[in-house]
N, CA, C and O atoms as CSV, one atom per row, in Angstrom:
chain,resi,resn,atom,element,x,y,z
A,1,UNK,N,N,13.077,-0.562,-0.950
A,1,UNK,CA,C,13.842,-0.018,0.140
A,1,UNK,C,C,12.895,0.828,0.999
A,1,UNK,O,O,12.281,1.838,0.656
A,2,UNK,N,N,12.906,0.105,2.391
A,2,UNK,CA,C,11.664,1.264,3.415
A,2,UNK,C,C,12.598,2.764,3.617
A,2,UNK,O,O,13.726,3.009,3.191
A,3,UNK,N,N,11.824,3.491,4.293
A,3,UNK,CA,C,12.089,4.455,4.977
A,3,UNK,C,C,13.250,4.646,5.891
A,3,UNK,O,O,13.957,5.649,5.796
A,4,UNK,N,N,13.455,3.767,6.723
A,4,UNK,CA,C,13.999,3.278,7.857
A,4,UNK,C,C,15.318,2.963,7.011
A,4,UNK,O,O,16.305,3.132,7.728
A,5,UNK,N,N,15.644,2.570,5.747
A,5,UNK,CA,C,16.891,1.793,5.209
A,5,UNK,C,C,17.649,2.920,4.425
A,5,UNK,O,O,18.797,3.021,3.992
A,6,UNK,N,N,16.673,3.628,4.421
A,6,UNK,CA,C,17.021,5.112,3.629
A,6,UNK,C,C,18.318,6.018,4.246
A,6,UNK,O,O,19.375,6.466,3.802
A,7,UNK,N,N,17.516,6.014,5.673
A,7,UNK,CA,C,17.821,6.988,6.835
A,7,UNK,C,C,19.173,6.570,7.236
A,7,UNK,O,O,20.044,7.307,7.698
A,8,UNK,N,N,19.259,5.203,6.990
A,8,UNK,CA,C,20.623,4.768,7.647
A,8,UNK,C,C,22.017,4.786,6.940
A,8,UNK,O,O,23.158,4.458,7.268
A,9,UNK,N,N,21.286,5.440,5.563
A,9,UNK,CA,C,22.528,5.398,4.592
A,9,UNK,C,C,23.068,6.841,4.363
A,9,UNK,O,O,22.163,7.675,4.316
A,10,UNK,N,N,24.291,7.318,4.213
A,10,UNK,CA,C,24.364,8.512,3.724
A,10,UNK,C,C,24.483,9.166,2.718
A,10,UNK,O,O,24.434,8.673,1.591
A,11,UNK,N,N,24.706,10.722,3.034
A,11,UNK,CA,C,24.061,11.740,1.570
A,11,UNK,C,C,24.426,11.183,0.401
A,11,UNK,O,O,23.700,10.913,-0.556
A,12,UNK,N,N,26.131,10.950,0.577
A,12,UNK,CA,C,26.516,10.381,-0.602
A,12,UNK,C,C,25.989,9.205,-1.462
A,12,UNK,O,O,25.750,9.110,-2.666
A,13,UNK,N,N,25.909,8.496,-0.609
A,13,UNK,CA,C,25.145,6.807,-0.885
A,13,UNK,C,C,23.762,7.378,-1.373
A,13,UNK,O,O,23.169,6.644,-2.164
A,14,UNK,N,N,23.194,8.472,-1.064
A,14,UNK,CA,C,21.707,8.761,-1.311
A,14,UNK,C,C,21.724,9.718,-2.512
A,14,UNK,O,O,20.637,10.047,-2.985
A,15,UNK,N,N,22.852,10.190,-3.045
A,15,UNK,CA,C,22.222,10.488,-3.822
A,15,UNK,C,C,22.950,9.807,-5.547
A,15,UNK,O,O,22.661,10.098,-6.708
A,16,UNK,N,N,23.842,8.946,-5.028
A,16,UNK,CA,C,24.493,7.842,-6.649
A,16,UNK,C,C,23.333,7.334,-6.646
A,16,UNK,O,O,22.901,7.171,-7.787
A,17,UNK,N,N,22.290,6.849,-5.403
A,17,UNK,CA,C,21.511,5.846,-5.607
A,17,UNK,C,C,20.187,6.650,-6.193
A,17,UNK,O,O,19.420,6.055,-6.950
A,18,UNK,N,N,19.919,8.205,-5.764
A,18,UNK,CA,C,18.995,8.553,-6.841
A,18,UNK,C,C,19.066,8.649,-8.291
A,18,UNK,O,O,18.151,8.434,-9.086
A,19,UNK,N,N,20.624,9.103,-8.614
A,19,UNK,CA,C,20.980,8.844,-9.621
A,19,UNK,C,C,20.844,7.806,-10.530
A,19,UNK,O,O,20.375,7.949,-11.659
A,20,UNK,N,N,21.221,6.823,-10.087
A,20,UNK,CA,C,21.063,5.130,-10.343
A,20,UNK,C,C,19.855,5.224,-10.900
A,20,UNK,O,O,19.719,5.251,-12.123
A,21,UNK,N,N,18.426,5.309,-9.707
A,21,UNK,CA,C,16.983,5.446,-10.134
A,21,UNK,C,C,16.859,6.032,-11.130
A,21,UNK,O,O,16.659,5.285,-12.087
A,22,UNK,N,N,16.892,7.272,-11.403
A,22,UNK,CA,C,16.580,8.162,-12.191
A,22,UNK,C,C,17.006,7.325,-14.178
A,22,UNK,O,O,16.493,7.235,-15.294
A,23,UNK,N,N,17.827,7.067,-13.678
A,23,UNK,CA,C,18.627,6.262,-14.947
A,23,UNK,C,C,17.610,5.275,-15.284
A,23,UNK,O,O,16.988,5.275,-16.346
A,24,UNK,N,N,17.435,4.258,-14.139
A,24,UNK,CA,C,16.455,3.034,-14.413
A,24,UNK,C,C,14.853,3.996,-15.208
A,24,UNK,O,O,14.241,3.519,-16.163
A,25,UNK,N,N,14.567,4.990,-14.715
A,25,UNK,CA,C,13.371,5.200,-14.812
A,25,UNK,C,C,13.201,5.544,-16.211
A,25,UNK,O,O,12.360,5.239,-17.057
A,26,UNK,N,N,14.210,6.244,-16.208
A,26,UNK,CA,C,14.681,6.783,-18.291
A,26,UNK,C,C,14.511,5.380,-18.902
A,26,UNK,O,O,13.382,5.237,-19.371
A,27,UNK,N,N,15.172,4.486,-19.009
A,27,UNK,CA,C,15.335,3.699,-19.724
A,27,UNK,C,C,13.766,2.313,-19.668
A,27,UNK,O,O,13.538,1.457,-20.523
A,28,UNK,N,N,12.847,2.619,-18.159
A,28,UNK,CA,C,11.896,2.357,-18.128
A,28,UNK,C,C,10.522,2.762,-19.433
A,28,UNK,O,O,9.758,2.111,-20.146
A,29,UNK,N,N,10.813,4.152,-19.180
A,29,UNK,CA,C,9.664,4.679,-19.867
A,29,UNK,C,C,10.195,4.466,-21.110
A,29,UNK,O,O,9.287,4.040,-21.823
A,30,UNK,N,N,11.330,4.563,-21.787
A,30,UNK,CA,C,11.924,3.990,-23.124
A,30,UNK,C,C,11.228,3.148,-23.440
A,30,UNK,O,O,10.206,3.296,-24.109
A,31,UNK,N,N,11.828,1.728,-22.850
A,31,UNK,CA,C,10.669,0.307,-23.237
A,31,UNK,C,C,9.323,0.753,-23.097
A,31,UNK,O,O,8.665,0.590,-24.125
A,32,UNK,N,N,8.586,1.372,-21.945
A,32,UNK,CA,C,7.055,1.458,-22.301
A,32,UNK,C,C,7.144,2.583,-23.515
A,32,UNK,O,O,6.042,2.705,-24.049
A,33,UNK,N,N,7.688,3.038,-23.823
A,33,UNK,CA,C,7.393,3.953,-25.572
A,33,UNK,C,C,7.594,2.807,-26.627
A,33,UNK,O,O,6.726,2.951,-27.489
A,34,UNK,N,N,8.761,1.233,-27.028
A,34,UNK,CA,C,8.809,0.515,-27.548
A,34,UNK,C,C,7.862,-0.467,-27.703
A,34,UNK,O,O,7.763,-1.120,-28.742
A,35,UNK,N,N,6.922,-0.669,-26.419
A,35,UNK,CA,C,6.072,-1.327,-26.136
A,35,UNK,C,C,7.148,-2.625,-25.918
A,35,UNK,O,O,7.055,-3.550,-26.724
A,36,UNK,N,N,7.807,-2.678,-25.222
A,36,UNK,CA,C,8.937,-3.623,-24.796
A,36,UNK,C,C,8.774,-4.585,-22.952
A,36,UNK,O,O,8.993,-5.598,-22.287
A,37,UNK,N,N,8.238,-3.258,-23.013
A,37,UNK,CA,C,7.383,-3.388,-21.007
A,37,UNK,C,C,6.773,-4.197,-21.048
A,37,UNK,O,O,5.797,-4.395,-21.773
A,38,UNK,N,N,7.419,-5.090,-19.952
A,38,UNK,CA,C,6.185,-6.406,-19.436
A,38,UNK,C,C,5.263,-5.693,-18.490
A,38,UNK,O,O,4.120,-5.384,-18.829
A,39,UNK,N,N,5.902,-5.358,-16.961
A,39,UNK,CA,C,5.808,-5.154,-15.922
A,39,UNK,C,C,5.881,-3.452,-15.637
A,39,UNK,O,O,6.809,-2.725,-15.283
A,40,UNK,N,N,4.305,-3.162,-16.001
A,40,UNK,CA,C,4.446,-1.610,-15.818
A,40,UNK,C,C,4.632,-1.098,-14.576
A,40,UNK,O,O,5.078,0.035,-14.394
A,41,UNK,N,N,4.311,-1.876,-13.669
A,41,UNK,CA,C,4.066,-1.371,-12.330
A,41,UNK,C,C,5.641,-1.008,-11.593
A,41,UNK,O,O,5.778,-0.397,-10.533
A,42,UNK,N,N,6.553,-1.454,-12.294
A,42,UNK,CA,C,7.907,-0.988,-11.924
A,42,UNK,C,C,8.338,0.430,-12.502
A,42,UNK,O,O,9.498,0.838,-12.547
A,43,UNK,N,N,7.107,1.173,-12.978
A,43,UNK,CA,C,7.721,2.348,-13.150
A,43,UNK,C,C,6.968,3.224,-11.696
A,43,UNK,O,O,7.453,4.333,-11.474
A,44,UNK,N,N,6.326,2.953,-11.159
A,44,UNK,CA,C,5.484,3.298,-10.290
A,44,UNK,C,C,6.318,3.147,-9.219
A,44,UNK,O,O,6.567,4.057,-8.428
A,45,UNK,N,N,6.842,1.837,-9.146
A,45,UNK,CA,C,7.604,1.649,-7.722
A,45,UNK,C,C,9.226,2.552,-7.864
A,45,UNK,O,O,9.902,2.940,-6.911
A,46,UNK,N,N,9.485,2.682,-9.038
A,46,UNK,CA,C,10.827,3.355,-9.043
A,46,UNK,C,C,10.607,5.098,-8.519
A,46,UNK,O,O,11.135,5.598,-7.526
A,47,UNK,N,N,9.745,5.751,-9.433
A,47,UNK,CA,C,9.010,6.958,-8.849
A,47,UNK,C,C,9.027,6.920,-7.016
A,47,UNK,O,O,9.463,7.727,-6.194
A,48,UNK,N,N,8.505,5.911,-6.909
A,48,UNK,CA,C,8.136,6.266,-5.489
A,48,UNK,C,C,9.688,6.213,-4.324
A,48,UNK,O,O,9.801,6.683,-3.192
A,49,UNK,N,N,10.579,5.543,-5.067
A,49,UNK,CA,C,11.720,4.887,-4.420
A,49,UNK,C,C,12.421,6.520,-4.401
A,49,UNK,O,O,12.847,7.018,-3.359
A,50,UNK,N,N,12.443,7.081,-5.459
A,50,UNK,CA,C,13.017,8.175,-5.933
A,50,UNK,C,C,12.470,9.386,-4.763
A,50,UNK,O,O,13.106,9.921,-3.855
A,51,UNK,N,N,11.079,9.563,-5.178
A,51,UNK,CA,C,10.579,10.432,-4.000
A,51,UNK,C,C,10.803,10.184,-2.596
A,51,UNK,O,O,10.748,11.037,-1.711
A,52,UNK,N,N,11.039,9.059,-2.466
A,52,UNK,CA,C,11.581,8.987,-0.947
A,52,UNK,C,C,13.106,9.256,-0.606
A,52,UNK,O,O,13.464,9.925,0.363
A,53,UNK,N,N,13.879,8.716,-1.425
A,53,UNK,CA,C,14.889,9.536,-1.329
A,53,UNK,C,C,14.685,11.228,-1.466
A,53,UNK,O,O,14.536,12.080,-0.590
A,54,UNK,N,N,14.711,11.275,-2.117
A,54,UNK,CA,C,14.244,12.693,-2.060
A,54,UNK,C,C,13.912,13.766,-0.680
A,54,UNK,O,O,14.342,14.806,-0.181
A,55,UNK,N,N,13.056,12.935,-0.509
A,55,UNK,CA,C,12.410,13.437,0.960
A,55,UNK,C,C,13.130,13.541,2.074
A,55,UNK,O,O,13.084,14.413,2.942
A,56,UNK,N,N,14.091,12.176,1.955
A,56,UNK,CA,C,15.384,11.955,3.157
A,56,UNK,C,C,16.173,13.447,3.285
A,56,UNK,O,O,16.340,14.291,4.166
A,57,UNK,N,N,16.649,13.211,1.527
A,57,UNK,CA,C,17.676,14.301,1.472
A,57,UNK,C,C,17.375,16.066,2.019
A,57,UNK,O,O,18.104,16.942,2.486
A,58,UNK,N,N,15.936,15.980,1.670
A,58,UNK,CA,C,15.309,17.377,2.036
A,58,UNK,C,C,15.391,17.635,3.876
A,58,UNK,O,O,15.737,18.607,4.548
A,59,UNK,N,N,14.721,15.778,4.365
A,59,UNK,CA,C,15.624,16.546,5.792
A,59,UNK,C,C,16.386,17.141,6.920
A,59,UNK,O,O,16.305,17.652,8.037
A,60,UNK,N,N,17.805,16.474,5.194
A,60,UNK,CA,C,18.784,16.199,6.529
A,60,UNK,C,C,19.114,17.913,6.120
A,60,UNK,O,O,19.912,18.565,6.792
C-alpha cells in the first residue's frame, strides 16, 4: 500500500488496519522463532507498512 492510498483512507480504517498489521507481524516473527518462515522479507515489508501508517496518523 503507497503513501498516496494511505492518505485517502480514514483514521478509523487506519488504524483496524494497523491493528490488523501489527497482528500479522506477531504471528510473523512466531514462525521465524519455529523456523516455519519461508519468506523473511515479509517481515520487513509489514514493519514498513506499519510505519507508514503510523506516520499518516501522526499528521493528521
Amino acid at each position: 500500500m503507497r503513501a498516496k492510498e494511505v492518505r485517502e483512507k480514514s483514521t478509523e480504517d487506519l488504524v483496524v488496519k494497523c491493528k490488523e498489521l501489527k497482528e500479522e507481524l506477531f504471528n510473523l516473527k512466531f514462525q521465524l522463532s519455529l523456523g516455519q518462515l519461508t519468506n523473511t522479507a515479509k517481515i520487513r515489508e509489514v514493519r514498513r507498512e506499519i510505519a507508514r501508517i503510523n506516520t499518516i496518523l501522526c499528521e493528521r
